[in-house]
N, C-alpha and C positions, 0 to 999 in steps of 0.2 A: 430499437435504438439503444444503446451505448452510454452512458452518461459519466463524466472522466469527473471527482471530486477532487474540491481544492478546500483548504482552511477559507471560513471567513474571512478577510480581516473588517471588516465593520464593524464585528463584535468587538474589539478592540476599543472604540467609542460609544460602542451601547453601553459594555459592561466595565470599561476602565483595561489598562492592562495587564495580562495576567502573566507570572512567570512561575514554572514549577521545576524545582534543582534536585537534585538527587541527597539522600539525606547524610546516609554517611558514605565510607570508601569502601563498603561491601558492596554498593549497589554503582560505585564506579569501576571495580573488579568484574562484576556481571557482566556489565557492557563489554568489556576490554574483551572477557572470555568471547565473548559473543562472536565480536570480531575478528580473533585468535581462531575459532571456529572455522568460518568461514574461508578465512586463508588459507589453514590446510586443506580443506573441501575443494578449495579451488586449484592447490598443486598438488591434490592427486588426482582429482580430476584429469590434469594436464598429462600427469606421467600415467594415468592408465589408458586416454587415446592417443599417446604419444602425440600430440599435439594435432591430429590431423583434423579436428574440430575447428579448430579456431578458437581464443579466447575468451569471445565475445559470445561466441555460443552457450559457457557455463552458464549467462544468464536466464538460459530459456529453460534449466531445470529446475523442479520443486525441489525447496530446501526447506522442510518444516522448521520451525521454529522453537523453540524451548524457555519453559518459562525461567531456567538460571540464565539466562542469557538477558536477563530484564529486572530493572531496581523492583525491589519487593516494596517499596514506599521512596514516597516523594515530596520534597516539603512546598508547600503553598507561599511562597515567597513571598510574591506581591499581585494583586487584585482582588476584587470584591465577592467573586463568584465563577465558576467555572462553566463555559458553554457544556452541552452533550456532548460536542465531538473535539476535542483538544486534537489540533492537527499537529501541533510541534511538543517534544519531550524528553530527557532524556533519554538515549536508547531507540526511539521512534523510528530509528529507519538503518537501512544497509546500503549499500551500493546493489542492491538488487532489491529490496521491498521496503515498503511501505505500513510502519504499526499505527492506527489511528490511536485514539484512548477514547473509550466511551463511557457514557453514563450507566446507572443500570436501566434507565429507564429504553433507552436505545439500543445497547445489548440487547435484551429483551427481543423489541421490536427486528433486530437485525435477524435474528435466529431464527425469530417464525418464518422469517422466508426462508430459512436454508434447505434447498431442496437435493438428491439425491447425487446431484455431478458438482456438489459444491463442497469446498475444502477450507473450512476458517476455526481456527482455536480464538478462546480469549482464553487472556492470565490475568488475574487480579492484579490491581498497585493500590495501595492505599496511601493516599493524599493526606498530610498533615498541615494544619495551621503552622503559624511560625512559632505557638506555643508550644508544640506538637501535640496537640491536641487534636481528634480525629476530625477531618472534613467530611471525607466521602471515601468509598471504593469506586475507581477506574476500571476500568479492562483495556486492555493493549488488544485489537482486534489481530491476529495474524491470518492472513488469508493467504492459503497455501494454491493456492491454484496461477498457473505462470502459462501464458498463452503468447505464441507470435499469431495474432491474429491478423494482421497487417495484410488486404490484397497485393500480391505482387506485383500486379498487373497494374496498377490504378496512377493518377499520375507523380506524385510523390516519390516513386518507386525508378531508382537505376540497377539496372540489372550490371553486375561485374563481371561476369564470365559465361561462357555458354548460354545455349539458348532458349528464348523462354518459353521454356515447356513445364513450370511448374517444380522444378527440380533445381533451377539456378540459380546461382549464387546472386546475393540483390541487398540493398541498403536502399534506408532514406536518403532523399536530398530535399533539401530547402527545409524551411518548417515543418514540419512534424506536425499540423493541424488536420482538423476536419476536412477541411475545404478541400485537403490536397490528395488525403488516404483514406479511404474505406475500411472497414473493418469487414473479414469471414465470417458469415453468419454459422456456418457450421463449425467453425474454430470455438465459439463463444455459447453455443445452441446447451441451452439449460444451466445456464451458470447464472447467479446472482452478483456475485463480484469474485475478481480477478486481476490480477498486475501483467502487462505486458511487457517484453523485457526490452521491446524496441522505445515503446513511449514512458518516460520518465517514473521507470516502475521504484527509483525510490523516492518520490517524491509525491505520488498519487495513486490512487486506487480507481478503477473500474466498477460499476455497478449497474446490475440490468432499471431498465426505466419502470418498472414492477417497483420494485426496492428502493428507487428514489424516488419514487411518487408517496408510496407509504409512508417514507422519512421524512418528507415536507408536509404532507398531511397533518402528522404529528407533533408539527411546532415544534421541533427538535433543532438546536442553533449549533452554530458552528462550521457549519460548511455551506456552500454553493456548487453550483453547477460547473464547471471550469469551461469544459464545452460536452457540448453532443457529438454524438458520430453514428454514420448511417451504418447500416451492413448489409453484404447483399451474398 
């Protein structure tokens, strides 16, 4: 099983609300570059399969991550304490992936599982009080691994052209949940986490049920289950 993570928000009323801003205009140049990035990756992309891809397709490659692409600190604006997994930051996400920020104590935890088909950097952010006085160090999780793991076949799934034999052209319809799409078990086979590019890869991350089971064990706050999904 599959397990699609989402931010808390309860933590939000356990721990007060928290907001973390970028400190100065170096670390809003990082972002910008980041994004700058990106756009030309995505029009040469374009001009080197002269378009016969599809646009939508960019999202299905690895595009590692860089840590100048990410504030080197971040001031602690307003709340009490910081969960392990800050789902929102800035910089946290692209139009294709998903940066979590974790504690170290979850870091940690995250990496002993990383097993041999898995692909994740952290890059330090160092978290300042409003005094800017040190809070903590963060890591920006980037997890490089980009899966269409999506059955074609399952009912979720309209195929657009030609016929299905595995090769055809096909999109979602209707919601985009559990109930409706399966996941490839062999698309996902030895991965611990992952972004798909069909299911809202910037806004959530993938994690095998190993690695979420460990993370809950762990009393480690912050996130929730968003849904499960089966694979076959």
């Amino acid at each position: 099983m599959a397990v699609f993570l989402a931010g808390d928000s309860n933590i939000f009323t356990l721990s007060g609300w928290y907001n973390l801003e970028v400190l100065d205009p170096d670390g809003t140049a990082r972002i910008q570059a980041g994004q700058a990035y990106l756009e030309q990756a995505r029009k040469t992309w374009m001009i080197e399969t002269r378009g016969r891809e599809g646009l939508i397709n960019f999202g299905k490659f690895e595009k590692p991550w860089r840590a100048e692409f990410l504030p080197e600190k971040l001031i602690f604006k307003e709340g009490v304490a910081l969960p392990d997994w800050v789902q929102s930051f800035p910089g946290c996400n692209t139009k294709y992936a998903k940066f979590p920020l974790l504690s170290q104590s979850l870091k940690a935890l995250i990496d002993a599982h990383k097993g041999p088909m898995d692909s994740w950097q952290f890059f330090p952010i160092d978290i300042l009080n409003k005094d800017a006085t040190p809070y903590a160090t963060y890591y920006a999780w980037c997890i490089g691994r980009v899966r269409d793991a999506v059955d074609e076949t399952c009912e979720g799934v309209k195929p657009i052209g030609g016929p299905v034999d595995g090769q055809h052209v096909w999109n979602t319809v209707g919601l985009p949940v559990p109930e409706r799409l399966i996941l490839k078990k062999k698309a996902i086979e030895g991965l611990n986490a992952w972004t798909d590019f069909r299911l809202f890869a910037s806004k959530k991350v993938f994690v095998s049920d190993v690695l979420f089971e460990a993370m809950t064990v762990s009393g480690a706050k912050g996130f929730v289950p968003d849904s499960v999904w089966s694979e076959k």
